[in-house]
mmCIF file of the N, C-alpha and C atoms, coordinates in Angstrom:
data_MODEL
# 
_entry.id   MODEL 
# 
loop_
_atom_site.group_PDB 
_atom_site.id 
_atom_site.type_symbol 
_atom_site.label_atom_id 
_atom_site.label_alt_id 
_atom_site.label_comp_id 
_atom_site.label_asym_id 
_atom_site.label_entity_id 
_atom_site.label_seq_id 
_atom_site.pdbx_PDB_ins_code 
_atom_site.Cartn_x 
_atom_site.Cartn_y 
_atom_site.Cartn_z 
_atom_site.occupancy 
_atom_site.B_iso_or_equiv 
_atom_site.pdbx_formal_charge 
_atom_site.auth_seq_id 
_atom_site.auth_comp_id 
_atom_site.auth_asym_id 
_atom_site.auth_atom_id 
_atom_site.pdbx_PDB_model_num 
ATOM 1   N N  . UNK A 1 1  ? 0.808   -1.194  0.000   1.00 0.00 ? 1  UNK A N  1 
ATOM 2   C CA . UNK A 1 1  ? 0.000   0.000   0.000   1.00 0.00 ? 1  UNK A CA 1 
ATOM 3   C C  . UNK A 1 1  ? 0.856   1.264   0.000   1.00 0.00 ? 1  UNK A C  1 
ATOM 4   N N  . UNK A 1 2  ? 1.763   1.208   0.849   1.00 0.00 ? 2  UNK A N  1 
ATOM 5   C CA . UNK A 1 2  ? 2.550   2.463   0.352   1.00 0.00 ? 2  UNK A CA 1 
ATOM 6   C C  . UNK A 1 2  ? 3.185   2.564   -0.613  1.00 0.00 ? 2  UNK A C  1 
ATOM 7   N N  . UNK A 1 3  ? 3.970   1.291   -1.387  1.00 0.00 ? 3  UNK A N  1 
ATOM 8   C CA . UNK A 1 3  ? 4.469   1.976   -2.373  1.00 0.00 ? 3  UNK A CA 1 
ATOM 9   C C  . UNK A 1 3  ? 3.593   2.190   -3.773  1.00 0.00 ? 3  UNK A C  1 
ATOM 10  N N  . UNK A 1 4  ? 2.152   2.106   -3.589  1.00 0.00 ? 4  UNK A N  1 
ATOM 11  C CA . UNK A 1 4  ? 0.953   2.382   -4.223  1.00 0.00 ? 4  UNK A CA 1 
ATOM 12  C C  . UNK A 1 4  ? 0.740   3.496   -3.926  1.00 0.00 ? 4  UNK A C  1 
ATOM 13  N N  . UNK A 1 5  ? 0.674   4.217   -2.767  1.00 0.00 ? 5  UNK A N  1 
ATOM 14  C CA . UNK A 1 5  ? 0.471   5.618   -2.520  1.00 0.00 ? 5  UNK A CA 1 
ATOM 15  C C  . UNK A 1 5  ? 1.770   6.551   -2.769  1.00 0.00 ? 5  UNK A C  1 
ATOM 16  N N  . UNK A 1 6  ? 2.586   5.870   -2.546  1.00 0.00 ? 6  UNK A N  1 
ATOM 17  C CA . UNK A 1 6  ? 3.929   7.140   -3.453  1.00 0.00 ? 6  UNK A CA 1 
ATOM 18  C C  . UNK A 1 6  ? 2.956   6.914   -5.055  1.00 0.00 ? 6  UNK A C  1 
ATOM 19  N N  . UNK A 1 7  ? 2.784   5.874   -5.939  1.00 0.00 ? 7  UNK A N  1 
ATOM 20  C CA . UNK A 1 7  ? 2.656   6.160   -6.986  1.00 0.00 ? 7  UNK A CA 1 
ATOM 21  C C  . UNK A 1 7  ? 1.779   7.052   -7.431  1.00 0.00 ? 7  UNK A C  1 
ATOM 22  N N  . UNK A 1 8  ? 1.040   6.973   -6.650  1.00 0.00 ? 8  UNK A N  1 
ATOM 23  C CA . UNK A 1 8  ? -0.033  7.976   -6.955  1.00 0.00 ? 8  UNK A CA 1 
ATOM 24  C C  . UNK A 1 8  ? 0.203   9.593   -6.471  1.00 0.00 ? 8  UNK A C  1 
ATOM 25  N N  . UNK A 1 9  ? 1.019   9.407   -5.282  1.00 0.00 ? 9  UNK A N  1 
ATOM 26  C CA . UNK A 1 9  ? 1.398   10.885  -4.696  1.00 0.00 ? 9  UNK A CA 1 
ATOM 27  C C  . UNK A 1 9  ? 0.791   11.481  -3.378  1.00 0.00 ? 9  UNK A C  1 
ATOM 28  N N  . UNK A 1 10 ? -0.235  10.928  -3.168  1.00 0.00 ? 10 UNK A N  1 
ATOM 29  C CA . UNK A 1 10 ? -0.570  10.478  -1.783  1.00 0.00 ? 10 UNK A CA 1 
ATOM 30  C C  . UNK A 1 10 ? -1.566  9.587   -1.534  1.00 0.00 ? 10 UNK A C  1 
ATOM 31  N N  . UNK A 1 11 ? -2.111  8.858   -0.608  1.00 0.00 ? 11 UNK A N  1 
ATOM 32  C CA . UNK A 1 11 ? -2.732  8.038   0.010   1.00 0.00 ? 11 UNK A CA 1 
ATOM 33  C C  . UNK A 1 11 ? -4.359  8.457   -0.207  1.00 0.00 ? 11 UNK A C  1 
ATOM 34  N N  . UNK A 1 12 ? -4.487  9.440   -0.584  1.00 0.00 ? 12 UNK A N  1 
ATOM 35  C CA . UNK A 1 12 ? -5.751  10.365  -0.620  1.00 0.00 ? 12 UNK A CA 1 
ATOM 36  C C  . UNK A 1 12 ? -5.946  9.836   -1.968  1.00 0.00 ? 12 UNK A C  1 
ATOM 37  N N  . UNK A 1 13 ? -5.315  10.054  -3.110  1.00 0.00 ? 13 UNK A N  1 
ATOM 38  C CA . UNK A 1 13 ? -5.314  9.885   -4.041  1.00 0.00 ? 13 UNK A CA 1 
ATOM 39  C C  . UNK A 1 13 ? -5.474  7.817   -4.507  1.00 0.00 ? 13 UNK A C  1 
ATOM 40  N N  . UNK A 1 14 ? -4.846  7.573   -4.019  1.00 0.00 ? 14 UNK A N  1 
ATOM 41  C CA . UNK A 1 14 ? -5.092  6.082   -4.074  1.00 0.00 ? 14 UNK A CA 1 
ATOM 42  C C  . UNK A 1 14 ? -6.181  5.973   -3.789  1.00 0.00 ? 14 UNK A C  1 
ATOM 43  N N  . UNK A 1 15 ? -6.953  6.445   -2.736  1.00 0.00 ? 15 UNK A N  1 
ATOM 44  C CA . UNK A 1 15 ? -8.004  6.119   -1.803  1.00 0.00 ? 15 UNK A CA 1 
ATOM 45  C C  . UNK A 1 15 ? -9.026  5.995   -2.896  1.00 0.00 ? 15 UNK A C  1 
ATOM 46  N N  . UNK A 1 16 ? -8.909  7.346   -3.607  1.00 0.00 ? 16 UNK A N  1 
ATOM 47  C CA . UNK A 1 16 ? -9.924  8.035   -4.419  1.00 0.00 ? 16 UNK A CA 1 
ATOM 48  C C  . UNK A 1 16 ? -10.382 6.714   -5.643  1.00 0.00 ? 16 UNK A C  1 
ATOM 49  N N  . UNK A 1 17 ? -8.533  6.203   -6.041  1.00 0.00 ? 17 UNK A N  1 
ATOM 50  C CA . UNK A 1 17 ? -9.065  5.641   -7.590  1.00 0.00 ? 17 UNK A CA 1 
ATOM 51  C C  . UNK A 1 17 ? -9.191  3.821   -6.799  1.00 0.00 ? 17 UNK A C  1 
ATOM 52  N N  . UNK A 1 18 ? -8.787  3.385   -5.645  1.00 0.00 ? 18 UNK A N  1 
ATOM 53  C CA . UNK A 1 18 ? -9.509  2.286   -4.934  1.00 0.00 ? 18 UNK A CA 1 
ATOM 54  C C  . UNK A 1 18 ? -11.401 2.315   -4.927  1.00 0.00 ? 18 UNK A C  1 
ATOM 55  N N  . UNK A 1 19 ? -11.550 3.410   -4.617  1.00 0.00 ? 19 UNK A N  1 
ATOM 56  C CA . UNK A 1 19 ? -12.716 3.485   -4.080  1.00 0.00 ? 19 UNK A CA 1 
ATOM 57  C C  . UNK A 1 19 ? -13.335 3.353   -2.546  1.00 0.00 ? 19 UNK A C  1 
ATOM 58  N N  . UNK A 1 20 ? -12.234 3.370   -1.690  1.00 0.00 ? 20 UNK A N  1 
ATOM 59  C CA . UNK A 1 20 ? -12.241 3.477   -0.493  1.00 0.00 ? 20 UNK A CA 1 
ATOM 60  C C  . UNK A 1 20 ? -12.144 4.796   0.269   1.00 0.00 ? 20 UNK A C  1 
ATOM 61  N N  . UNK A 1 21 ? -12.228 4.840   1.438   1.00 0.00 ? 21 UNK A N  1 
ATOM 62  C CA . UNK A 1 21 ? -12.098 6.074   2.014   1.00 0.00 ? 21 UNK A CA 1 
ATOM 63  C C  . UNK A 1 21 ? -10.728 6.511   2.620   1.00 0.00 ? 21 UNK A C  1 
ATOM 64  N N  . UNK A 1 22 ? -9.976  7.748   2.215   1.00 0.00 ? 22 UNK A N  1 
ATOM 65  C CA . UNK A 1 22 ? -8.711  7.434   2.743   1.00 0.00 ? 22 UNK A CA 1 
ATOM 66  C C  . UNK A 1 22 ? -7.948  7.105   4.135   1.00 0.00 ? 22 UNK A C  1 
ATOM 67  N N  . UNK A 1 23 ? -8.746  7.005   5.220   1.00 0.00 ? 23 UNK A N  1 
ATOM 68  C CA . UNK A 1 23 ? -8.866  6.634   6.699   1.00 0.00 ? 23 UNK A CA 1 
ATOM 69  C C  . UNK A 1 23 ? -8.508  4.917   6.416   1.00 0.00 ? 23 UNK A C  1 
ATOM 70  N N  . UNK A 1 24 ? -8.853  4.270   5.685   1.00 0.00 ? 24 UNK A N  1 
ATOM 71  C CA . UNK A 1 24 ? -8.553  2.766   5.330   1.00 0.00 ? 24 UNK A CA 1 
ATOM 72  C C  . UNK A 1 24 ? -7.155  3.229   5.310   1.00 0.00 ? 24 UNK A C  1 
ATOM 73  N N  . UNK A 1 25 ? -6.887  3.625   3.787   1.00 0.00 ? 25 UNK A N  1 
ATOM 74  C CA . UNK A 1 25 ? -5.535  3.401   3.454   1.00 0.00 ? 25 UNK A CA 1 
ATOM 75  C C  . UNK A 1 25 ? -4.246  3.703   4.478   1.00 0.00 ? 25 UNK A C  1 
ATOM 76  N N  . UNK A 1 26 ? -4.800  5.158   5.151   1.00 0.00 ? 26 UNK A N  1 
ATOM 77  C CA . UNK A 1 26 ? -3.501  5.660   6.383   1.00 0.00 ? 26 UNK A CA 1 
ATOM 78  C C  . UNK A 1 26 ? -3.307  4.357   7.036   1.00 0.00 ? 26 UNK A C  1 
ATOM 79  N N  . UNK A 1 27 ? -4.758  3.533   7.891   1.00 0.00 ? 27 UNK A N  1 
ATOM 80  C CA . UNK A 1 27 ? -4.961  2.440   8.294   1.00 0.00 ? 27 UNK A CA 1 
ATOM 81  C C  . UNK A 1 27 ? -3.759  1.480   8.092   1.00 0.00 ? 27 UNK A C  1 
ATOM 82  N N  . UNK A 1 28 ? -3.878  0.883   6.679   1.00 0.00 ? 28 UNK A N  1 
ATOM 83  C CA . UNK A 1 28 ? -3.499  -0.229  6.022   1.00 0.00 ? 28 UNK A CA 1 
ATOM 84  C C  . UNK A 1 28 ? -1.785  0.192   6.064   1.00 0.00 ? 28 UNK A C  1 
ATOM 85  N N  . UNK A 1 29 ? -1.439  1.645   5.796   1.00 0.00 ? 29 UNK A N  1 
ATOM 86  C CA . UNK A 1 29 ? -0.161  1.631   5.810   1.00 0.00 ? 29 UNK A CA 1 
ATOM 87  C C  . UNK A 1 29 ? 0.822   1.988   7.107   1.00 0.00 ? 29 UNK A C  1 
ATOM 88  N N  . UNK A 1 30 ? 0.080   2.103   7.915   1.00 0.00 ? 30 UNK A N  1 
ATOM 89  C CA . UNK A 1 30 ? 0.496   2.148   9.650   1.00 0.00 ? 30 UNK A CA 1 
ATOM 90  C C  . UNK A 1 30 ? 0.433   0.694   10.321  1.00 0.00 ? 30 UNK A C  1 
ATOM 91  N N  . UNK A 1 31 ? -0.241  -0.091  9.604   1.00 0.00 ? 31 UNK A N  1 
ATOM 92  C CA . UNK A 1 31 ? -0.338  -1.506  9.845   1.00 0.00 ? 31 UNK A CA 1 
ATOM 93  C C  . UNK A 1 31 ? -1.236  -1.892  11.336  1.00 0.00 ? 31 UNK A C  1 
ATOM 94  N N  . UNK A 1 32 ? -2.450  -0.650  11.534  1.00 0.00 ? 32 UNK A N  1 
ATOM 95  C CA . UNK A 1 32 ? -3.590  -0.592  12.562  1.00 0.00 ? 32 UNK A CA 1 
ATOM 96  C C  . UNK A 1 32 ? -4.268  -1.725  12.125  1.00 0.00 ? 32 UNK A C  1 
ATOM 97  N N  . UNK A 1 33 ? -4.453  -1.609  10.714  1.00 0.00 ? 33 UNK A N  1 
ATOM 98  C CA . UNK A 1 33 ? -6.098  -2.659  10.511  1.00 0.00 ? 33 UNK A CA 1 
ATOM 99  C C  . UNK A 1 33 ? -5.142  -3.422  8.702   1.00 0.00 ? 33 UNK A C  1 
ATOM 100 N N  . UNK A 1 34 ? -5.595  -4.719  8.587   1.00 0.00 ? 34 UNK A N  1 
ATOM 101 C CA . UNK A 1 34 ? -5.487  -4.989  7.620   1.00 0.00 ? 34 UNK A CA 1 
ATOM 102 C C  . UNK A 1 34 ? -7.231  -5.224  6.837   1.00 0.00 ? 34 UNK A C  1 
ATOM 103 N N  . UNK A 1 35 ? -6.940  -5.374  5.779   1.00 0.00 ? 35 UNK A N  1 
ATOM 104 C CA . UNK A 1 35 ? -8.257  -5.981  4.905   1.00 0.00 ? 35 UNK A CA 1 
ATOM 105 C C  . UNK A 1 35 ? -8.081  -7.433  5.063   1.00 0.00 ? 35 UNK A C  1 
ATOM 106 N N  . UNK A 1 36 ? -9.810  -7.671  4.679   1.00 0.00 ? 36 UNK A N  1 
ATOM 107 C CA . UNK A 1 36 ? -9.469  -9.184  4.674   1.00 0.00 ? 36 UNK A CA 1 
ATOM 108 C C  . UNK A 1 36 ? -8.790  -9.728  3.250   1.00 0.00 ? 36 UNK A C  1 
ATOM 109 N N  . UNK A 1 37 ? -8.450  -11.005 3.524   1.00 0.00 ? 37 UNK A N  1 
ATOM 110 C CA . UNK A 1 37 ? -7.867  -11.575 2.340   1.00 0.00 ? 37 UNK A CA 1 
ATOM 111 C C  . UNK A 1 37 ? -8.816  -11.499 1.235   1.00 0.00 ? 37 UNK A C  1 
ATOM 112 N N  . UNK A 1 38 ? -9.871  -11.194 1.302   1.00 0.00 ? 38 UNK A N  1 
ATOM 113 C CA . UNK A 1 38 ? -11.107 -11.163 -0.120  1.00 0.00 ? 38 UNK A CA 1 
ATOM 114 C C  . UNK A 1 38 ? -10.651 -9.940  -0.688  1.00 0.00 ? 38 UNK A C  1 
ATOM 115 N N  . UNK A 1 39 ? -10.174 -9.036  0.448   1.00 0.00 ? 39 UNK A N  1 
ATOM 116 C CA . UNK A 1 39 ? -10.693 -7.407  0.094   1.00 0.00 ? 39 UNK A CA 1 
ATOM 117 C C  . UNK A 1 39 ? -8.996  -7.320  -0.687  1.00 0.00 ? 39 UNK A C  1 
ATOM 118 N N  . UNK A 1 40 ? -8.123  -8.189  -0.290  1.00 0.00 ? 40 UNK A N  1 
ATOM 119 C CA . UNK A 1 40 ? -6.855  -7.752  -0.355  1.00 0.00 ? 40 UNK A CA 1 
ATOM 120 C C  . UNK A 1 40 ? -7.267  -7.792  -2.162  1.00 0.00 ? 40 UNK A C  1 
ATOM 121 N N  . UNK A 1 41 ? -7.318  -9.105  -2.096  1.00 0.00 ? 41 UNK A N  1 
ATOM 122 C CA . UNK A 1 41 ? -7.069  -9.625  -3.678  1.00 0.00 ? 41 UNK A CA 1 
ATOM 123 C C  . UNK A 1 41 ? -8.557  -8.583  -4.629  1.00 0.00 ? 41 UNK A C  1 
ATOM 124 N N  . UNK A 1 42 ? -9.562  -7.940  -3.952  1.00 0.00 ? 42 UNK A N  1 
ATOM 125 C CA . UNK A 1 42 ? -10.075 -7.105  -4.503  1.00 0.00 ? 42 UNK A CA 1 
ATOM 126 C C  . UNK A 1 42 ? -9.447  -6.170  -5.319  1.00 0.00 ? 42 UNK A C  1 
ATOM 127 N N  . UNK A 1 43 ? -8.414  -5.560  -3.692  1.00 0.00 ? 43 UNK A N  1 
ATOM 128 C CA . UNK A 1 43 ? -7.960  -4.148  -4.071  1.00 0.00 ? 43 UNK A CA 1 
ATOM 129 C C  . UNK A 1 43 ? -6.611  -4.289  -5.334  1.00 0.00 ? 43 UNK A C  1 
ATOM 130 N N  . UNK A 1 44 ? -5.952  -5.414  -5.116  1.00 0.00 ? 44 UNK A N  1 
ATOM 131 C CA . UNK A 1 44 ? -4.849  -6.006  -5.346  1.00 0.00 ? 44 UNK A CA 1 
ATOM 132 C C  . UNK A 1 44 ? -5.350  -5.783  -7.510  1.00 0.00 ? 44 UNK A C  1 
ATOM 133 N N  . UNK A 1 45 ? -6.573  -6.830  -7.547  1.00 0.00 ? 45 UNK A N  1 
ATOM 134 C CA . UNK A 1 45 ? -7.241  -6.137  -8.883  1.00 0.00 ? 45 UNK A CA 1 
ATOM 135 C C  . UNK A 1 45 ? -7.413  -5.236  -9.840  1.00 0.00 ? 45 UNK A C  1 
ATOM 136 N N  . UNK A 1 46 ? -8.177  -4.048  -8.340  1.00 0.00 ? 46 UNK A N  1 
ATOM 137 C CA . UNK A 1 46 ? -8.360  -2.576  -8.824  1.00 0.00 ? 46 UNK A CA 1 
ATOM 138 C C  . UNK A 1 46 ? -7.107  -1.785  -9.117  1.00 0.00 ? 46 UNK A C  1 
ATOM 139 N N  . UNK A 1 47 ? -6.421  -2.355  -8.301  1.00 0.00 ? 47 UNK A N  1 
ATOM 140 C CA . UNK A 1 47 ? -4.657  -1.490  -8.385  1.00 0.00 ? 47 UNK A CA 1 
ATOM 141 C C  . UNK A 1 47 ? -4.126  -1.206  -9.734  1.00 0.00 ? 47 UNK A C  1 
ATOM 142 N N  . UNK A 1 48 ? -4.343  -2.967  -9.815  1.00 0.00 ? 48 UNK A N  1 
ATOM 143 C CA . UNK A 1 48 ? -3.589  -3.503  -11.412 1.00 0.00 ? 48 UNK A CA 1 
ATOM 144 C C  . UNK A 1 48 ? -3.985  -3.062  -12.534 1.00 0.00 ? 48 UNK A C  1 
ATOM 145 N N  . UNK A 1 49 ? -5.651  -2.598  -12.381 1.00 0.00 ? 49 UNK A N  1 
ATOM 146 C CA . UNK A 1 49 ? -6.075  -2.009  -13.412 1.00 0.00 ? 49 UNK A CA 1 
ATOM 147 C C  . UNK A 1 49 ? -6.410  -0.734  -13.653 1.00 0.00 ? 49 UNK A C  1 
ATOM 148 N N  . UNK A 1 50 ? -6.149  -0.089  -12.418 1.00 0.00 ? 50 UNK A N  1 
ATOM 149 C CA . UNK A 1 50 ? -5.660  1.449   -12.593 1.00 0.00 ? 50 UNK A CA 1 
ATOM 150 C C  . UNK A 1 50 ? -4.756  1.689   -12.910 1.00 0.00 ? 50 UNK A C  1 
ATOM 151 N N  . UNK A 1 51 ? -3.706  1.271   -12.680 1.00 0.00 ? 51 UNK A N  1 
ATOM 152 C CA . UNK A 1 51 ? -1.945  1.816   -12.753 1.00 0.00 ? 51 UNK A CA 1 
ATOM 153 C C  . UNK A 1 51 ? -1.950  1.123   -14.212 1.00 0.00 ? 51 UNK A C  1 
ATOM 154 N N  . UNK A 1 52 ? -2.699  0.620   -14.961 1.00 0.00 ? 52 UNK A N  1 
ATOM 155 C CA . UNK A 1 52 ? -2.483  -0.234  -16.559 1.00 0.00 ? 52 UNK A CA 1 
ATOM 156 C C  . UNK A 1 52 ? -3.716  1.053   -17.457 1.00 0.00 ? 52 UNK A C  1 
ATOM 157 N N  . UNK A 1 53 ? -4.514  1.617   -16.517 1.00 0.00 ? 53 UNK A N  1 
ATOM 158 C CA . UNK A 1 53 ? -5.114  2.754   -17.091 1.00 0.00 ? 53 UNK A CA 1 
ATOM 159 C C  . UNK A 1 53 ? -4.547  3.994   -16.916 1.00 0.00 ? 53 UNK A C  1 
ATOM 160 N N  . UNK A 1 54 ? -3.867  3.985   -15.499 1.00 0.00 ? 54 UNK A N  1 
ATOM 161 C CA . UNK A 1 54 ? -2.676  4.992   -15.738 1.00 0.00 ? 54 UNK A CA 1 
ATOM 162 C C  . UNK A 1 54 ? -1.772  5.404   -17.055 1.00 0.00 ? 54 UNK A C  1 
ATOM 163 N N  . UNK A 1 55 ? -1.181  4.090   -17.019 1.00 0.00 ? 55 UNK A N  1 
ATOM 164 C CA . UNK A 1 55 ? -0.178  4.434   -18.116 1.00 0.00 ? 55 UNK A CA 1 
ATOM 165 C C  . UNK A 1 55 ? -0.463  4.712   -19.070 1.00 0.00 ? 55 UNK A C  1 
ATOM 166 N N  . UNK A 1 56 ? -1.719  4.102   -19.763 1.00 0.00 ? 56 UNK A N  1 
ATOM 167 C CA . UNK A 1 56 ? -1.777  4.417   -20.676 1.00 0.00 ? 56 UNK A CA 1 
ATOM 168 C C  . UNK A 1 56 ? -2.121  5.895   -20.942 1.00 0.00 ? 56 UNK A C  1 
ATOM 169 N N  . UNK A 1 57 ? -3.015  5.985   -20.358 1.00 0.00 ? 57 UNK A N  1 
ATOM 170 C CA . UNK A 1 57 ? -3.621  7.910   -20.219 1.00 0.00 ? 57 UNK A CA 1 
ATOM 171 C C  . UNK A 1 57 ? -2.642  8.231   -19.859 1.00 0.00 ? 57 UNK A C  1 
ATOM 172 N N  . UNK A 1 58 ? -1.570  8.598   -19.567 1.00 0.00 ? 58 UNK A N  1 
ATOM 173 C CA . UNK A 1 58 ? 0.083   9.485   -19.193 1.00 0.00 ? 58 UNK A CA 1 
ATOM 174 C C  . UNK A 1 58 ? 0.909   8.917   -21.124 1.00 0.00 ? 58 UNK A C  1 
ATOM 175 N N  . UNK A 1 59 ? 0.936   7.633   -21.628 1.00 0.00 ? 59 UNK A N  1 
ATOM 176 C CA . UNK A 1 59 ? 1.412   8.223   -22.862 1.00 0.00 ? 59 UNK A CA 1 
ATOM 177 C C  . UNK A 1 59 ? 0.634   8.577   -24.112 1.00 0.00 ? 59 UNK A C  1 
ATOM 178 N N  . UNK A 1 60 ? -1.245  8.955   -23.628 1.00 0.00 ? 60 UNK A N  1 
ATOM 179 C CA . UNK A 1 60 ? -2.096  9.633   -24.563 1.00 0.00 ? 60 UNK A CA 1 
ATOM 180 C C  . UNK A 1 60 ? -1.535  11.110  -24.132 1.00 0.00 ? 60 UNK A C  1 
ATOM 181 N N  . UNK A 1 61 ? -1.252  11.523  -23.039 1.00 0.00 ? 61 UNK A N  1 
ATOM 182 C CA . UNK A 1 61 ? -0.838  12.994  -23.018 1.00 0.00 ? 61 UNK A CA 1 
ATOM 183 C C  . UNK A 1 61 ? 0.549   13.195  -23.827 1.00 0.00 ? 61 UNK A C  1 
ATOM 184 N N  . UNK A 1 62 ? 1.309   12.778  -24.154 1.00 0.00 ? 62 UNK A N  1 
ATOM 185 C CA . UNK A 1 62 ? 2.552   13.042  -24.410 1.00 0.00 ? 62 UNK A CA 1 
ATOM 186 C C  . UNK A 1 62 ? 2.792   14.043  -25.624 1.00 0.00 ? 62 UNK A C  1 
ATOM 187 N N  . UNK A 1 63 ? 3.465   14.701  -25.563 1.00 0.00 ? 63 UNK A N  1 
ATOM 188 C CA . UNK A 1 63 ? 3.266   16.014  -26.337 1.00 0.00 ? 63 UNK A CA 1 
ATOM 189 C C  . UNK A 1 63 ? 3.909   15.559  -27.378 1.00 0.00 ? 63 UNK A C  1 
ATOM 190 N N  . UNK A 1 64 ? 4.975   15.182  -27.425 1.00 0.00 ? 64 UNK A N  1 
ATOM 191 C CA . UNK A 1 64 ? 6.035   14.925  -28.545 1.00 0.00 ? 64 UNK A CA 1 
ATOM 192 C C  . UNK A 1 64 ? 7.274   14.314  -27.621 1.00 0.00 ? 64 UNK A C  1 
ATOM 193 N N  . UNK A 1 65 ? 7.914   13.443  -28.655 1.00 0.00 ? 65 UNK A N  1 
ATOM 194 C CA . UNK A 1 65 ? 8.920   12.179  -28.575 1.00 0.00 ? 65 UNK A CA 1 
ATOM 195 C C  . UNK A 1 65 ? 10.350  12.557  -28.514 1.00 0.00 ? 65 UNK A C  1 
ATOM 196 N N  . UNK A 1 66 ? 10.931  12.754  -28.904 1.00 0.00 ? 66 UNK A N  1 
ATOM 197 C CA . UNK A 1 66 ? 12.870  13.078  -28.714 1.00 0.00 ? 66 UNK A CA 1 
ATOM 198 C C  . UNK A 1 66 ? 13.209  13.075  -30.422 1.00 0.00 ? 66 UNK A C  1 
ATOM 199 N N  . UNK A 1 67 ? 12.364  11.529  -31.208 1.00 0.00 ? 67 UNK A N  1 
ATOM 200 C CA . UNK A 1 67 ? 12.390  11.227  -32.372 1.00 0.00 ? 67 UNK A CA 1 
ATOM 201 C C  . UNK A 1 67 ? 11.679  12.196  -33.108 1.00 0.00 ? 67 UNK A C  1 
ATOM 202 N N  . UNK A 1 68 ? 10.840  12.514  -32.799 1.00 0.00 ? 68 UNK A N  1 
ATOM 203 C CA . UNK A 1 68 ? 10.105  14.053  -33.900 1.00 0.00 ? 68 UNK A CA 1 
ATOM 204 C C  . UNK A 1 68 ? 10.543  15.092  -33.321 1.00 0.00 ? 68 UNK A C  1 
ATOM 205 N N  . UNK A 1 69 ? 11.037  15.455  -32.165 1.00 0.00 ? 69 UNK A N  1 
ATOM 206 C CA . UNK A 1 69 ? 11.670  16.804  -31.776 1.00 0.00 ? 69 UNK A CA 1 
ATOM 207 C C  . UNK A 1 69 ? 13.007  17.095  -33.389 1.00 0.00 ? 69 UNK A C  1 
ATOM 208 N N  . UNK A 1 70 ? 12.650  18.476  -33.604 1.00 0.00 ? 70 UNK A N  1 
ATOM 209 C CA . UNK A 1 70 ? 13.618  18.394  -34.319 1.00 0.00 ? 70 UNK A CA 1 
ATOM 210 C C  . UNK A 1 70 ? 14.935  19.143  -33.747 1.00 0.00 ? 70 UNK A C  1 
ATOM 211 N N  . UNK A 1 71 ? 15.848  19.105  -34.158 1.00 0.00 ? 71 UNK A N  1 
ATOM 212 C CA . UNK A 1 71 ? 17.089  19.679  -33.768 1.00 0.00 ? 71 UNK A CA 1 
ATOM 213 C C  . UNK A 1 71 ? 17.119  21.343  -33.864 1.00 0.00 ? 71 UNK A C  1 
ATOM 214 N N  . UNK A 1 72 ? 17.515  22.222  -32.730 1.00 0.00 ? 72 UNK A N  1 
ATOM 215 C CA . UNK A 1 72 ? 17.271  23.307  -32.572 1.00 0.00 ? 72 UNK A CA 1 
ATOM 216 C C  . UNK A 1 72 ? 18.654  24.120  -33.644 1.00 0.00 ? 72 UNK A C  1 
ATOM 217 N N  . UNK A 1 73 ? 18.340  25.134  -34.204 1.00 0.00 ? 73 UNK A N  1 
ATOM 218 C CA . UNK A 1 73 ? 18.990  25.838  -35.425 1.00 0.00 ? 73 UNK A CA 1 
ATOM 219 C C  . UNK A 1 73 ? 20.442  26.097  -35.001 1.00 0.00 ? 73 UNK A C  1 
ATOM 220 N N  . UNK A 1 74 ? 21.372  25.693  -35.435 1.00 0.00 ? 74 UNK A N  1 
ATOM 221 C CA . UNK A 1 74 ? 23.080  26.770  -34.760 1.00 0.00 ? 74 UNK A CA 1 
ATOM 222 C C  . UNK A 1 74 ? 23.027  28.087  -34.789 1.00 0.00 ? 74 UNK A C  1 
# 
């Protein structure tokens, strides 16, 4: 869980694209409360298929490549 919430940038933010409330996640990464094993392999799911919708929406933004940049004038 935390190194899910660095990816995202904070724990708030995970919370958001989990669908949980972020009071879980602080939870889960202080090691107060775990999920159950149903919920793990739930979240474990949702993760996989956010951070695979992540990426892709981060290289639909991409402005331009290194390969079409053209070389700046002498």
């Amino acid at each position: 869980m935390l190194q899910a919430s660095q990816v995202f940038g904070a724990p708030a933010y995970l919370a958001r694209a989990l669908g949980c409330a972020p009071h879980d996640v602080y939870q889960w990464i202080a090691g107060a409360e775990f999920p159950t094993p149903a919920q793990c392999q739930h979240l474990e799911t949702l993760l996989e298929d956010v951070l695979a919708q992540r990426g892709v929406r981060q290289s639909q933004y991409r402005r331009w490549s290194d390969r079409d940049r053209e070389p700046a004038a002498a």
